[in-house]
C-alpha positions in Angstrom: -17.8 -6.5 -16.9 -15.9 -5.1 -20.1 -13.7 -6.6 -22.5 -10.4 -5.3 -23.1 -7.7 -5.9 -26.5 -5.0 -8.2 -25.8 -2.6 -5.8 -26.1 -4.4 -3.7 -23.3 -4.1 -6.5 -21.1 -0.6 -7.2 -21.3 0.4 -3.8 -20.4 -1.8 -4.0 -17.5 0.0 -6.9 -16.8 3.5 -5.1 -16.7 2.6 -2.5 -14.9 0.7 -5.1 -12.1 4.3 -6.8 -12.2 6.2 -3.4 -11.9 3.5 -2.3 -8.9 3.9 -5.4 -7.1 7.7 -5.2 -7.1 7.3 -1.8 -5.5 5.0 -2.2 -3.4 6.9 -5.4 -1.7 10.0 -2.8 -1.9 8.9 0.6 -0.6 5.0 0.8 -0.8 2.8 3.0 -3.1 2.6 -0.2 -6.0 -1.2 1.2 -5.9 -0.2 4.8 -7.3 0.5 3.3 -10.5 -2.1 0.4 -10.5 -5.1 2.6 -9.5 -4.5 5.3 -12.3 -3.7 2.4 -15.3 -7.1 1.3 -14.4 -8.8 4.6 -14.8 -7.3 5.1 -18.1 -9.3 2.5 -19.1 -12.6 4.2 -18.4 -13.4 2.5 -15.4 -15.9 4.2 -12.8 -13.7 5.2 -9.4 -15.7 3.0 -7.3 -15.1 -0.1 -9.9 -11.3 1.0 -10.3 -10.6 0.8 -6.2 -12.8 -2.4 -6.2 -11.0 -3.7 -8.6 -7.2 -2.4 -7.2 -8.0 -4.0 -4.0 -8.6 -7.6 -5.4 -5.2 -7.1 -7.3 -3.0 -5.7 -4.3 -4.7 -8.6 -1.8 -2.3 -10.7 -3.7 0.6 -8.8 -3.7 0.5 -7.8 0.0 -0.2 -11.5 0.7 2.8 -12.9 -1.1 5.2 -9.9 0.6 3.9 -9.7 4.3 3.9 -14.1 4.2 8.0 -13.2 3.3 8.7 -11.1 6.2 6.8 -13.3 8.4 9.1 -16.4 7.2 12.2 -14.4 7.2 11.0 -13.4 11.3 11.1 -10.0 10.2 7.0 -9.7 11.8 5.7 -10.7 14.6 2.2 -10.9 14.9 2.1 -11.0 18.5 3.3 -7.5 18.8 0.7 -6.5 16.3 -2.8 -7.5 17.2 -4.2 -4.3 18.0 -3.0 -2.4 15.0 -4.5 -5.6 13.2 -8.5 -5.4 14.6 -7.9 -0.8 14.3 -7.1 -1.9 10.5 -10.0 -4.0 9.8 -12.4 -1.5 11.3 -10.8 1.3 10.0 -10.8 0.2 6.4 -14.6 -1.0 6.6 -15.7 2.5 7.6 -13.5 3.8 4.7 -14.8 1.6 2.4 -18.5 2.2 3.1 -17.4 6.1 3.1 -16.2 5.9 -0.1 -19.1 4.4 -1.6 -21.5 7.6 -0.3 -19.0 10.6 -1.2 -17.0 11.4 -4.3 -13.4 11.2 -4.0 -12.3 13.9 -6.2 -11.5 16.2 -2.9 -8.7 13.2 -2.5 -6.4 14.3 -6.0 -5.5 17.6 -4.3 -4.4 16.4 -1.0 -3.1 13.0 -2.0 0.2 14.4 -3.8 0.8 16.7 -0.9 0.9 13.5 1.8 3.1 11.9 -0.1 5.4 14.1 -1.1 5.9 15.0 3.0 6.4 11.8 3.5 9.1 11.6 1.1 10.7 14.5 2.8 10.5 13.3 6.4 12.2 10.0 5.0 14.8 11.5 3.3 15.7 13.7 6.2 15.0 11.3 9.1 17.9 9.1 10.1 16.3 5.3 10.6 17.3 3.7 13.5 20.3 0.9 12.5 19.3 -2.8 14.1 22.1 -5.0 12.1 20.3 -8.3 13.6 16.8 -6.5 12.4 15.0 -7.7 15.8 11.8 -6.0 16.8 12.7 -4.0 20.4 11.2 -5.7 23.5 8.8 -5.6 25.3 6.1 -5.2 22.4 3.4 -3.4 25.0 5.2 -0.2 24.3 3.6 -0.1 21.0 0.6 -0.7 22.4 -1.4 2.9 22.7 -0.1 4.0 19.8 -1.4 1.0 17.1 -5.0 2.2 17.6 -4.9 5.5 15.9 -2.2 3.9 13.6 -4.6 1.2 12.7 -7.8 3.2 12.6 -6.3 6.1 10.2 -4.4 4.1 7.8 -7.3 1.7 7.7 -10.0 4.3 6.8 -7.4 5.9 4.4 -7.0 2.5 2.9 -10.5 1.9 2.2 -11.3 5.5 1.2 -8.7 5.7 -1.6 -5.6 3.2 -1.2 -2.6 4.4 -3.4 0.8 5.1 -0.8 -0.8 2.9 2.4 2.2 0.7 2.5 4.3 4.0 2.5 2.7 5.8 4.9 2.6 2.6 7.1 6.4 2.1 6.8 7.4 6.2 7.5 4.7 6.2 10.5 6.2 2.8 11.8 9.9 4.3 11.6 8.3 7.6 13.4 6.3 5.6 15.9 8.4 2.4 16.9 11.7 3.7 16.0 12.1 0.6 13.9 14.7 0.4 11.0 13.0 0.9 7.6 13.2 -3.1 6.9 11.4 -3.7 10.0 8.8 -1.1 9.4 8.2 -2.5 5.7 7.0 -5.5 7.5 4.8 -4.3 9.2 3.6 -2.5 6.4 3.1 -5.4 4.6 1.2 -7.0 7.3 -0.9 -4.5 7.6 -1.5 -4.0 4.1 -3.3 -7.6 4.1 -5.5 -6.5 6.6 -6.6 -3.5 5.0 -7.0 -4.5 1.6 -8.8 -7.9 2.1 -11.1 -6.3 4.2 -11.9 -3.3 1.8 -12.1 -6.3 -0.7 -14.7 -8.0 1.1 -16.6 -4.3 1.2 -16.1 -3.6 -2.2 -17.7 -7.1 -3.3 -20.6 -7.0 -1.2 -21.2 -3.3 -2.7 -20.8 -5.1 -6.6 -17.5 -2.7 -7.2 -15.2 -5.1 -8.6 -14.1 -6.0 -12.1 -13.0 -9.8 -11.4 -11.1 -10.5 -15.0 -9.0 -7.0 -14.2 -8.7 -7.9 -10.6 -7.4 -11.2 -10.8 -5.2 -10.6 -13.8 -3.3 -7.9 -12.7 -3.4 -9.5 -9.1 -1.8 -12.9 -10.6 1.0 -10.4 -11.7 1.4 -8.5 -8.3 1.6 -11.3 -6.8 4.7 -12.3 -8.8 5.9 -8.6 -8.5 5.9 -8.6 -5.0 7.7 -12.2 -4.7 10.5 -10.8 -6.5 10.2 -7.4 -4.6 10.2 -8.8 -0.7 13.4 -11.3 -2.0 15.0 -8.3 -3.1 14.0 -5.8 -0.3 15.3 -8.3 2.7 18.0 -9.3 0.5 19.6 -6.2 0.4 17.9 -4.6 3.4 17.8 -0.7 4.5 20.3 0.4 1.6 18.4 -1.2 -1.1 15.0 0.1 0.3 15.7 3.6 0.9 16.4 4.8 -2.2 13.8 3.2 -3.9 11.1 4.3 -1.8 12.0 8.0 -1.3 12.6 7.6 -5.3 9.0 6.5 -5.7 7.1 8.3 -3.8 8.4 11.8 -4.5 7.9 11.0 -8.6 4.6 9.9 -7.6 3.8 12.6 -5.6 5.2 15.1 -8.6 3.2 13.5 -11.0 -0.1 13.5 -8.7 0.4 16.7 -8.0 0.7 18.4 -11.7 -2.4 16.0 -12.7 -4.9 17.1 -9.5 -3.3 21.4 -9.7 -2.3 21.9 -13.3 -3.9 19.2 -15.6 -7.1 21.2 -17.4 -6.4 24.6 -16.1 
C-alpha cells in the first residue's frame, strides 16, 4: 500500500465528493474517480479494485434513498439483481486475465451515444413517479440487462449507472427519475460484488478506497436529495451534461493523446 502527501489526499477527497454527487444525480461519478486514481501511478487492476470499494459507498447511500422515497421496488427487480451479480463476477475475473487498454477506444464512443439517445429521446412523464404494473413485463428483458451491465461493471466500471438509467428509459419506458433508481440499485449489486472479486484477487488499496469512499458516500447523500428533490428537470441536464464532457474528454485522451 503507498503513501500519498496530504495535499494529494484532500483533492482526492473533493473529487470522491464531486463523483459521488454525480453519480447519485446522473451516473458516470466513476469517470472521474477511476482516472484521479491513475494519476497517481496506480496499476489498472489496483485503481478498479480500489474504485469499487469507493463507489460501494456511494451507490449504497443513493439506491437506500430511492428505496425510502418508494422510488424502487425490489420486487420488480430480482432477476436483473442475480444477472448483475453473475455478470459482474465473470467481468471481474475477465479483467484480471486481459488488459484493458482495448476499453479507452470504445469507452468514449458508448457514452457519448448514450448522451445522444438521451438528449433526443423524449422520457416518458409519470408526475406520481410510480413504477407501471404489472412488474412481469420486465421480466425477459432484465437478464440480458443484468448480465451486460454486470460484466461491463466488473470489466471496467466508469458510466454503469448511465448506461443503466438510458437502457431502463429504453427498456421499461420509465421516466428518467425512475430509471435512476434502478440504476442505483443495481449499481450496489454490481460493485459490491466486483468488490468482493477484487479483494479475493489482492487488487485493492484500502486507505484510497475507504477515503475517497467516506466522501462518495457524502457526495451521493447530497446528490440523491437533490436528484428526487427536483426530479426529471434537475436530472436531465446534468446527466446529458456529464456524460458528453466525459465522453469528449475520453475520447481525445484514448485517439489523440500521444500521437
Amino acid at each position: 500500500m503507498e503513501f500519498f502527501e496530504p495535499t494529494t489526499i484532500v483533492v482526492l477527497a473533493l473529487v470522491a465528493f464531486l463523483a459521488g454527487f454525480i453519480d447519485a444525480v446522473a451516473g458516470g461519478g466513476g469517470m472521474l474517480t477511476v482516472p484521479t486514481l491513475l494519476s497517481l501511478g496506480l496499476p489498472p487492476h489496483i485503481a478498479l479494485g480500489t474504485n469499487k470499494l469507493a463507489a460501494t459507498f456511494a451507490s449504497s447511500t443513493a439506491a437506500f434513498t430511492y428505496y425510502r422515497k418508494k422510488l424502487f421496488k425490489p420486487r420488480c427487480w430480482y432477476r436483473a439483481f442475480f444477472a448483475t451479480l453473475a455478470g459482474a463476477i465473470l467481468g471481474t475475473l475477465f479483467v484480471d486475465q486481459i488488459s484493458t487498454q482495448w476499453l479507452e477506444k470504445i469507452l468514449p464512443l458508448i457514452i457519448l451515444a448514450a448522451a445522444i439517445y438521451t438528449l433526443l429521446n423524449k422520457t416518458p412523464q409519470n408526475v406520481n413517479d410510480e413504477v407501471p404494473e404489472p412488474c412481469p413485463k420486465f421480466q425477459r428483458k432484465q437478464y440480458i440487462q443484468g448480465i451486460s451491465l454486470g460484466f461491463y461493471d466488473g470489466v471496467a466500471g466508469p458510466g454503469t449507472g448511465a448506461f443503466w438509467t438510458v437502457s431502463s428509459i429504453a427498456l421499461y419506458r420509465l421516466n428518467i427519475l425512475l430509471a435512476s433508481g434502478v440504476a442505483k440499485a443495481m449499481n450496489v449489486t454490481s460493485n459490491f460484488t466486483s468488490l468482493v472479486t477484487f479483494a479475493i484477487l489482492g487488487h485493492i488499496d484500502w486507505l484510497l478506497g475507504l477515503t475517497m469512499g467516506a466522501c462518495l458516500m457524502a457526495g451521493a447523500f447530497v446528490g440523491a436529495h437533490s436528484a428526487i428533490r427536483f426530479g426529471a428537470k434537475f436530472i436531465r441536464p446534468v446527466f446529458i451534461t456529464v456524460v458528453s464532457i466525459l465522453a469528449i474528454k475520453l475520447a481525445i485522451e484514448a485517439w489523440f493523446m500521444g500521437m
